[in-house]
C-alpha positions as CSV (number, residue, x, y, z in Angstrom):
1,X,213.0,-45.8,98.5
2,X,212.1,-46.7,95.3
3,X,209.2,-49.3,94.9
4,X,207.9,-48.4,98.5
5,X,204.5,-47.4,98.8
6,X,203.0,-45.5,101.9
7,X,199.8,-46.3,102.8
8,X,198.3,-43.1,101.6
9,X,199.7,-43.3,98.8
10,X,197.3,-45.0,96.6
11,X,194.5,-42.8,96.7
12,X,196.8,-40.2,95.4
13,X,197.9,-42.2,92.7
14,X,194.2,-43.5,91.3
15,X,193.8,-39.6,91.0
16,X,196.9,-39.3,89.3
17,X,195.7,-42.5,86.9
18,X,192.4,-40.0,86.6
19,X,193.6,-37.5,85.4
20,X,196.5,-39.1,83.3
21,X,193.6,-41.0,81.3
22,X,191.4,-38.0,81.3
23,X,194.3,-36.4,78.9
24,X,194.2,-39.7,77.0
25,X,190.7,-39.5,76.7
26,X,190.8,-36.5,75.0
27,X,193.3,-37.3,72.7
28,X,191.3,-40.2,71.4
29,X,188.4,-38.0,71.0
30,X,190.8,-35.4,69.2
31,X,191.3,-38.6,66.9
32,X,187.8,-39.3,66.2
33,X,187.2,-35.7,66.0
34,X,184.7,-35.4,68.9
35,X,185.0,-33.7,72.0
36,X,184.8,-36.0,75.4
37,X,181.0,-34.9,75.6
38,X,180.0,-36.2,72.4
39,X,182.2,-39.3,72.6
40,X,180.3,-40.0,75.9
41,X,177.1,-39.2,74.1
42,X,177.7,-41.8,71.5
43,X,178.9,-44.6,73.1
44,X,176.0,-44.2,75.8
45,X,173.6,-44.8,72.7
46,X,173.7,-48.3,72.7
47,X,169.7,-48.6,72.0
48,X,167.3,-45.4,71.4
49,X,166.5,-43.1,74.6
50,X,164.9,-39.8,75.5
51,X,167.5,-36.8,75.2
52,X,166.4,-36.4,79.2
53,X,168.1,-40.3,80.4
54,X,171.1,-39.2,78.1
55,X,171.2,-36.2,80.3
56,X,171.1,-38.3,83.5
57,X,173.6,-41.0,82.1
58,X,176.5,-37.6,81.2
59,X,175.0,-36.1,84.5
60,X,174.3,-32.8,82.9
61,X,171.6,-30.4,82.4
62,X,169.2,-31.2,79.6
63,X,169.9,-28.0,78.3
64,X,173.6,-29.1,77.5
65,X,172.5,-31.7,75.8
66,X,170.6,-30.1,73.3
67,X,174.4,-28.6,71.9
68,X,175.9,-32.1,71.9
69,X,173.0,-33.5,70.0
70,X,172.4,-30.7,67.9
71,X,176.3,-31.7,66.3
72,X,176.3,-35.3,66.2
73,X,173.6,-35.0,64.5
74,X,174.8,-32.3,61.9
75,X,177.9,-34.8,61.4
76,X,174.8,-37.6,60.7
77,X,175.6,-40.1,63.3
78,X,172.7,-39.6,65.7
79,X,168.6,-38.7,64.5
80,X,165.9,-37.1,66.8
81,X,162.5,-38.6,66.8
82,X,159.3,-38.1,68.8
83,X,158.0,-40.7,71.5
84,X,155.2,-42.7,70.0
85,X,153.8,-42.3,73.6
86,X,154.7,-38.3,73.8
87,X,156.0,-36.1,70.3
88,X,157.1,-33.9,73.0
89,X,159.8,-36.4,73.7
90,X,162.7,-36.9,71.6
91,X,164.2,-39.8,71.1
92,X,167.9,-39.9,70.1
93,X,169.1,-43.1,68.0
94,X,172.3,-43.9,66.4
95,X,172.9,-44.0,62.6
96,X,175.1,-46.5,60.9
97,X,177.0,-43.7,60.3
98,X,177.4,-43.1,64.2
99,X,177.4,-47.0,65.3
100,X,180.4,-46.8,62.7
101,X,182.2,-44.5,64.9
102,X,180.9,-46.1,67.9
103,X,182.3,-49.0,67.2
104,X,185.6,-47.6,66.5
105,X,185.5,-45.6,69.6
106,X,184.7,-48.9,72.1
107,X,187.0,-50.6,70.2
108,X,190.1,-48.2,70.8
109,X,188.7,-48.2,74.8
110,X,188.9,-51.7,74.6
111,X,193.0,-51.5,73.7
112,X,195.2,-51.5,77.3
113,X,198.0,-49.9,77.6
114,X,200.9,-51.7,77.2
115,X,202.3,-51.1,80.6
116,X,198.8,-52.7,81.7
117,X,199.2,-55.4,78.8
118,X,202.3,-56.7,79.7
119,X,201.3,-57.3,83.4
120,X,201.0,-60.6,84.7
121,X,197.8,-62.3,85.0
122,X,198.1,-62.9,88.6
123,X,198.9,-59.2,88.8
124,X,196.0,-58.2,86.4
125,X,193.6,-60.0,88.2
126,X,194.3,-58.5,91.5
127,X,194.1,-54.6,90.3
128,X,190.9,-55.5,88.5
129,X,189.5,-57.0,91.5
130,X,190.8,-54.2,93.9
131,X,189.6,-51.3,91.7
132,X,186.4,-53.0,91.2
133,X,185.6,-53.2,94.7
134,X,186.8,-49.1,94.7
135,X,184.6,-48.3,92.0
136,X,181.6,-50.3,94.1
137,X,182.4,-48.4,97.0
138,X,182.4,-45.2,95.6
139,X,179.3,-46.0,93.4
140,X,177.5,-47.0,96.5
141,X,175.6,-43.5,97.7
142,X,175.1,-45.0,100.8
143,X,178.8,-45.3,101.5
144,X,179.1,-41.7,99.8
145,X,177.0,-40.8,102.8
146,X,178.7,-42.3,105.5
147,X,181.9,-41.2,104.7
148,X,181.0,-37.6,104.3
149,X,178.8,-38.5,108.3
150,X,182.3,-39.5,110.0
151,X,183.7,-36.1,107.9
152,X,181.0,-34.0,109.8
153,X,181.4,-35.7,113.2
154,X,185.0,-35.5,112.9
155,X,184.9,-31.9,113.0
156,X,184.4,-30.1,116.6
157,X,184.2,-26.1,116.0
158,X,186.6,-26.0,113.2
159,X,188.8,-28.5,114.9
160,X,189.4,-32.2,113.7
161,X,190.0,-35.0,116.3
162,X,192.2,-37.7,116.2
């Protein structure tokens, strides 16, 4: 019936909301003519960092960053700059060029869809609330942990139990 949801529904459809705004993502990157990496890239540069905490923040090997710096910086929006502490250590900050951009980018993030806009309040504050307390959850490595734990002792020789 239509409006009904199952209880195991919902995890199905925050992957479905994933992946719908992973292809709206891209298409706002495609505007700003930068691929999702880079756009992650810049707006993580809200103050100066080592290349290697940009790599943690993307979760990628330094050596990927290296291309994604390599063209923001062609394009001007980011510089390279040795540690005072280490020259070994580069140090990526944003140009006004790129804080430009940035700004534009964050800004369009900022914009809600207007099926999400023309929610009710009552209603808005209740999925922010209940995604929040998803997001914490699956933030949390601890609960990461436990859940893949009662995965593991839920499986006897290739068998699940009830």
């Amino acid at each position: 019936m239509p409006g009904h949801v199952q209880a195991d529904d919902a995890w199905g459809t925050v992957i479905s909301l994933c992946f719908t705004v992973r292809h709206w993502w891209s298409a706002l990157c495609e505007e700003l003519d930068l691929t999702p990496s880079q756009a992650m890239a810049l707006k993580s540069l809200d103050r100066p960092q080592p290349t290697s905490t940009l790599a943690e923040v993307l979760a990628c090997d330094a050596s990927n960053i290296t291309g994604i710096v390599d063209k923001l910086e062609s394009r001007g929006l980011i510089t390279r700059r040795g540690a005072d502490h280490d020259r070994r250590v580069k140090i990526l900050c944003v140009t006004e060029l790129g804080r430009s951009l940035r700004d534009r980018l964050i800004g369009r993030l900022r914009e809600p869809p207007a099926a999400l806009a023309a929610l009710p309040l009552d209603r808005k504050t209740w999925l922010t609330a209940t995604l929040r307390k998803v997001i914490g959850e699956l933030s949390d490595p601890t609960a990461v942990q436990d859940q893949r734990g009662q995965l593991a002792g839920s499986i006897n020789h290739g068998k699940t139990t009830p």
